[in-house]
C-alpha positions in Angstrom: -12.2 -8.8 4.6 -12.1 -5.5 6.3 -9.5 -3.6 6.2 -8.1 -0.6 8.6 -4.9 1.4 7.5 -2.9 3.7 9.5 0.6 5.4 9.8 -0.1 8.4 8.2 1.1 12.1 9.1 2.0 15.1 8.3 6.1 14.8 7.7 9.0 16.8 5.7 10.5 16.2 2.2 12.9 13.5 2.7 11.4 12.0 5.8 9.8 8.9 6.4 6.6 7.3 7.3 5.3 3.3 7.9 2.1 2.8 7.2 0.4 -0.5 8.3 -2.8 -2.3 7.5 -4.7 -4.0 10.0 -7.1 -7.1 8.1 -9.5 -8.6 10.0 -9.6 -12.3 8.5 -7.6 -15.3 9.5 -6.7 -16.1 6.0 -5.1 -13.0 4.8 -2.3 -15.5 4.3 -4.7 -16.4 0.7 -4.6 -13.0 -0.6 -2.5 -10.9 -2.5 -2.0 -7.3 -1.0 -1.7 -4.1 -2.6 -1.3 -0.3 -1.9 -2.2 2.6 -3.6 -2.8 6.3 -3.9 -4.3 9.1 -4.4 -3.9 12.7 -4.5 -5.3 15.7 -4.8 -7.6 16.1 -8.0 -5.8 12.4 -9.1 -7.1 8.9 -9.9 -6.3 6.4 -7.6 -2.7 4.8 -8.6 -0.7 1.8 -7.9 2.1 2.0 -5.5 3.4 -1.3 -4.6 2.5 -5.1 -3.9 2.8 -8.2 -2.2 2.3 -11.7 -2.8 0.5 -14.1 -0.5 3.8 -15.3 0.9 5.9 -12.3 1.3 8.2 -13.7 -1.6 7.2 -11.7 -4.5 6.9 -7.6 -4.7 6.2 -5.2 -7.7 6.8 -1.1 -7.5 5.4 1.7 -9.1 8.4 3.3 -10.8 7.5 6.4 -8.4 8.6 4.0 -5.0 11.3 2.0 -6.2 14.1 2.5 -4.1 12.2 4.3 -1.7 9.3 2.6 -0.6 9.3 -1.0 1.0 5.9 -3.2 1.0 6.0 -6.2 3.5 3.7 -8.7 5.5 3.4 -10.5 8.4 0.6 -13.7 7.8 0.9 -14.2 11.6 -0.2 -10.3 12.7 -2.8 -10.1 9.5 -0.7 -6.8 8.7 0.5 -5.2 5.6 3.2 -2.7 5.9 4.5 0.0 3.6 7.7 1.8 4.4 7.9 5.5 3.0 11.6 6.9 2.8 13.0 9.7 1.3 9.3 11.4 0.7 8.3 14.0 -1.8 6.0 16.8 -2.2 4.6 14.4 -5.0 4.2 12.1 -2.5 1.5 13.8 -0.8 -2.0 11.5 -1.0 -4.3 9.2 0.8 -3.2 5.5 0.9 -5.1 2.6 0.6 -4.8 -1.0 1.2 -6.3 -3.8 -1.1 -6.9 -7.0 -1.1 -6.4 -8.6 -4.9 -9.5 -10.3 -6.5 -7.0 -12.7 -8.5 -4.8 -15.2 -7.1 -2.3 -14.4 -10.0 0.8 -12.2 -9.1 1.5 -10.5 -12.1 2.4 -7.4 -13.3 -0.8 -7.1 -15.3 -2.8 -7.5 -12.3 -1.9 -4.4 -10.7 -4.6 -2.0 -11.4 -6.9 -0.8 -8.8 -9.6 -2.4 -10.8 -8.2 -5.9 -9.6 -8.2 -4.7 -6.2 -11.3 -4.6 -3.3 -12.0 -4.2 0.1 -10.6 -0.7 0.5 -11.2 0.6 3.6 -10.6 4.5 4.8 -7.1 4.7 3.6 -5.0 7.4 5.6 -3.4 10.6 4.6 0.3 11.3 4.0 1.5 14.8 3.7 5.0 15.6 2.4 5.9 19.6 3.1 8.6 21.1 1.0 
């Protein structure tokens, strides 16, 4: 599975962004999806993800009520919604696929994640 994310930008405290991830399989609908981050002299970090369905999500506490992961299994996409951004904020993000076909909170580190891809760069201005 290759992956190809995009969205990000350059973009004010308290603005918002949407990044999307492009996979190119016909059975994304099999995987669990994740995104993550990383910033500037940081390891990478969790930041939110998404069942195989759609129904299930998990958070960082850093993008609850601020950040919004979602699919579509028809488009092979993975979204993430940024709202309300912070300096803090500021990183590349990557999409994942999961190398489990548990969803559980336990399975959320980037070790349980592959495919990677380029991620793209979001940078909040104070």
């Amino acid at each position: 599975v290759q992956l190809q994310a995009s969205g990000g930008g350059l973009v004010q405290a308290g603005g918002s962004l949407r990044l999307s991830c492009a996979a190119s399989t016909r059975s994304f609908y099999n995987y669990n999806m994740g995104w993550f981050r990383q910033g500037p002299g940081k390891e990478r970090e969790f930041v939110a993800a998404i069942s195989r369905t759609g129904e299930s999500t998990y958070y960082a506490d850093s993008a609850k009520g601020r950040f919004t992961i979602s699919r579509d299994n028809h488009k092979n996409t993975l979204d993430l919604q940024l709202s309300n951004l912070k300096p803090e904020d500021t990183a590349i993000y990557y999409c994942a696929v999961s190398r489990v076909p548990q969803f559980r909170s336990d399975y959320l580190q980037p070790t349980w994640f592959s495919n990677w891809g380029q991620g793209t760069l979001v940078t909040v201005s104070s």
